[in-house]
C-alpha positions in Angstrom: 14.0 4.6 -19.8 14.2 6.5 -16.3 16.2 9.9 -16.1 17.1 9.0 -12.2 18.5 12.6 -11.9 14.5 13.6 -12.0 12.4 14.6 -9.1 9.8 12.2 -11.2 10.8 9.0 -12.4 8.2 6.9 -14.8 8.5 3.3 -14.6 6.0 0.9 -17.4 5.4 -2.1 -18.1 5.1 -4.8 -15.7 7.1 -3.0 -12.9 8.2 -5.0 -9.3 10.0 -2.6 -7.3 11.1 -4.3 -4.0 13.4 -2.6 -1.1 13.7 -4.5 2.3 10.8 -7.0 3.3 8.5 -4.7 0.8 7.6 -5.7 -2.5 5.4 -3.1 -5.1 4.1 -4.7 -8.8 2.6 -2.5 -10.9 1.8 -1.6 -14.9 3.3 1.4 -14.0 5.0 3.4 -11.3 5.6 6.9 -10.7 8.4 7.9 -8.5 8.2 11.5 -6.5 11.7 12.9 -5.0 10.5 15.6 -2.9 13.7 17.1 -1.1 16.5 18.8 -2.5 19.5 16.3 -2.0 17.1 14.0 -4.6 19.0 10.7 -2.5 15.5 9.8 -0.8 12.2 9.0 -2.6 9.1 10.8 -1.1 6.1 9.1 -2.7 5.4 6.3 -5.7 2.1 6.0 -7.1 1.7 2.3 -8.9 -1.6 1.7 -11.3 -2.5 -1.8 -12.2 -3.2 -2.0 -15.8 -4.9 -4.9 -18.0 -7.3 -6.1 -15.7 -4.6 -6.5 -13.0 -4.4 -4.3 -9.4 -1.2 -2.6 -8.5 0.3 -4.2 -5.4 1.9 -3.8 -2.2 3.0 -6.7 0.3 5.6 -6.0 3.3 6.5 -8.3 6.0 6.8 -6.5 9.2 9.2 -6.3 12.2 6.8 -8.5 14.0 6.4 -11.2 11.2 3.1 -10.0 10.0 2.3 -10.2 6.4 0.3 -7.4 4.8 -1.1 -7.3 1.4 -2.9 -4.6 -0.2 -4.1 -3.9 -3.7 -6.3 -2.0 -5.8 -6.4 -0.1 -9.2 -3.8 2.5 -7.8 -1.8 2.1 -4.5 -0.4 5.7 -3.2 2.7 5.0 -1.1 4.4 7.8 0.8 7.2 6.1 2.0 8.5 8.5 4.4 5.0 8.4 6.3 5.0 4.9 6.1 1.0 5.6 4.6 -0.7 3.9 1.7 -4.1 4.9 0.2 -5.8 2.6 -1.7 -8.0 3.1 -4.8 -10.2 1.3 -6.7 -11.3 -2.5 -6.1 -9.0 -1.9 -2.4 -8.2 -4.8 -0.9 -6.1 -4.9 2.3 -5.0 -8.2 4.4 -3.1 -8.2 7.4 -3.0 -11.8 9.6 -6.2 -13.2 8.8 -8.2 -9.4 8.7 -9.8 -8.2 5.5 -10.8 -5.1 4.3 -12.6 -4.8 0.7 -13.7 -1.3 -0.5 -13.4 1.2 -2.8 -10.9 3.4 -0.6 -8.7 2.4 1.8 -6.1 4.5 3.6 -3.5 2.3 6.1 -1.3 3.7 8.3 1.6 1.4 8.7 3.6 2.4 11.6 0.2 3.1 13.7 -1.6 0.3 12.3 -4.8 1.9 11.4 -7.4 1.6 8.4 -9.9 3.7 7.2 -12.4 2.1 4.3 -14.8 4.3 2.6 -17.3 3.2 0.2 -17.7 4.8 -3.4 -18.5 8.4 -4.0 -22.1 7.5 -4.7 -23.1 5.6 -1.3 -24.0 2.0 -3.9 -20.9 -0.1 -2.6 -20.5 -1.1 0.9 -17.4 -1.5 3.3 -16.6 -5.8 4.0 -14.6 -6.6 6.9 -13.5 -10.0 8.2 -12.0 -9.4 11.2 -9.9 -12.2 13.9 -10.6 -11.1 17.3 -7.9 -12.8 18.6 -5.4 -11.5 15.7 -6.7 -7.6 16.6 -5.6 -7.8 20.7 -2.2 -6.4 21.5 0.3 -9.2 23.1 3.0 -8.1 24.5 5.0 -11.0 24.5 4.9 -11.6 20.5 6.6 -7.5 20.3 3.3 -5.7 18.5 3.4 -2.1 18.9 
């Protein structure tokens, strides 16, 4: 049970929270309301739980799938920003980036992947050059 009047919310148990063209499943989902008014919500954290990642997958303006995943996904929905934790995963077109942390920028479309704390696990990438040039004509920003 949720008290919705909360600035923190606590959602369990095989949670899928979708608004729009965006879709989050999680174990469990925290909710953060972060101004006064209490009508917006600031920031969700979702954790994957039995051996399954938390996920996010959004299709943008442009028609662009993106998928990300990982043991905890960060969301600050006014930012439009997403960190990634744990087993991170992001896809976008045909573009993959595996690592332990991965923080995406939405509306700017940028990534950052950084390996473990201890320097053992490595950064993959597959990246489409032809998917990463701007065109114009198809509306990317």
């Amino acid at each position: 049970m949720a008290d919705m009047n909360s600035d923190h919310i606590v959602f369990t148990s095989n949670v899928v929270i979708t608004q729009g063209s965006i879709r989050i499943t999680a174990d469990r989902v925290e909710v953060f309301r972060e101004n006064a008014s209490r009508s917006q919500h600031s920031r969700l954290l979702a954790v994957g739980g039995d051996g399954r990642p938390a996920v996010y997958e959004e299709i943008l303006d442009d028609g662009t799938r993106v998928h990300a995943q990982g043991r905890t996904l960060s969301y600050d929905i006014t930012a439009k920003f997403i960190l990634v934790e744990g087993g991170a995963y992001v896809r976008k077109h045909d573009n993959e980036i595996r690592s332990e942390r991965i923080t995406y920028d939405i509306g700017k479309s940028q990534m950052v992947a950084t390996s473990g704390k201890s320097g053992s696990s490595r950064v993959h990438t597959v990246l489409i050059p032809e998917q990463l040039e701007q065109k114009p004509s198809q509306g990317r920003k």
